[in-house]
N, C-alpha and C positions, 0 to 999 in steps of 0.2 A: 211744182208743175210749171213747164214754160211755154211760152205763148207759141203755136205756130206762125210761121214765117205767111209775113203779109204779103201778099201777090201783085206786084204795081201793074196796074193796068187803069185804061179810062173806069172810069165806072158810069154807066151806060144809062143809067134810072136818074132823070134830074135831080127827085126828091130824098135820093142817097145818096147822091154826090153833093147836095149842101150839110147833109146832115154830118157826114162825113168832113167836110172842111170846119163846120161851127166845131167839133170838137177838136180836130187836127189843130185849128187856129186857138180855143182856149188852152190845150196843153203846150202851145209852142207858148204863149204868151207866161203862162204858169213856169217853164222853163228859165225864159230871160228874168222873173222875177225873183226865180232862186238863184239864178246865177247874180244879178245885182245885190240881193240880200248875204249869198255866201261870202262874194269876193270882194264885197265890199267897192264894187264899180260902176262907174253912169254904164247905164245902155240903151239902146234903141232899137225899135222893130218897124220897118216900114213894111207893110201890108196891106194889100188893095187885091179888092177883083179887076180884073181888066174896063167890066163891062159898067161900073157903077161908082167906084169910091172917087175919084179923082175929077168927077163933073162937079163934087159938094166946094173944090177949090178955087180961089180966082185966081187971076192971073200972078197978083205979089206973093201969094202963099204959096205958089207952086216954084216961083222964085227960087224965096227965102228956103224952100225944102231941097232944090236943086245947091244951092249954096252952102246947105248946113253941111248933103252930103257929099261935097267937093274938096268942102273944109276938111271933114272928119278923114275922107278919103286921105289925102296928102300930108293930115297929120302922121298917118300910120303909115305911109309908105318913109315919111323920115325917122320913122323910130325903126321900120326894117331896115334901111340903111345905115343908123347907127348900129344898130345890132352887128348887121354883119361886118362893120370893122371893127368891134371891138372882141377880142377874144372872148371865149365862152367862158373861161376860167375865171374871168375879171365880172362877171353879167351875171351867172350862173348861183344856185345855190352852192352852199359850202360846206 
């Protein structure tokens, strides 16, 4: 049996729109936790409500999290451009 197709739309009822994000947010975080345990990789999830997560930060910790993600960004934009000079045949499984 397969699930019917989720309908994206606001959801209008306060009290089913949080209830709906706690569990959206535990299975997203259950995801990254497989995906770290299958692939055997770091990973990170930055997530906040607009309205409340990020007043708990001071000013260096919001810093240091704009930094981390500045770093990680530009890590990965040099491995896209190593990638793309080096042929697929040479990178690629075999």
């Amino acid at each position: 049996m397969t699930r019917r197709k989720v309908e994206l739309t606001w959801i209008t009822n306060q009290s089913a729109r949080r209830a709906s994000l706690r569990k959206r947010r535990v299975g997203l975080l259950k995801k990254v936790q497989e995906l770290t345990t299958l692939c055997g990789i770091k990973s990170c999830l930055f997530m906040y409500n607009p309205g409340d997560m990020l007043d708990d930060f001071n000013v260096h910790e919001l810093d240091q999290l704009i930094c981390f993600g500045e770093t990680s960004r530009k890590t990965i934009m040099k491995r896209v451009e190593f990638y793309k000079q080096v042929p697929y045949s040479l990178v690629g499984p075999s």
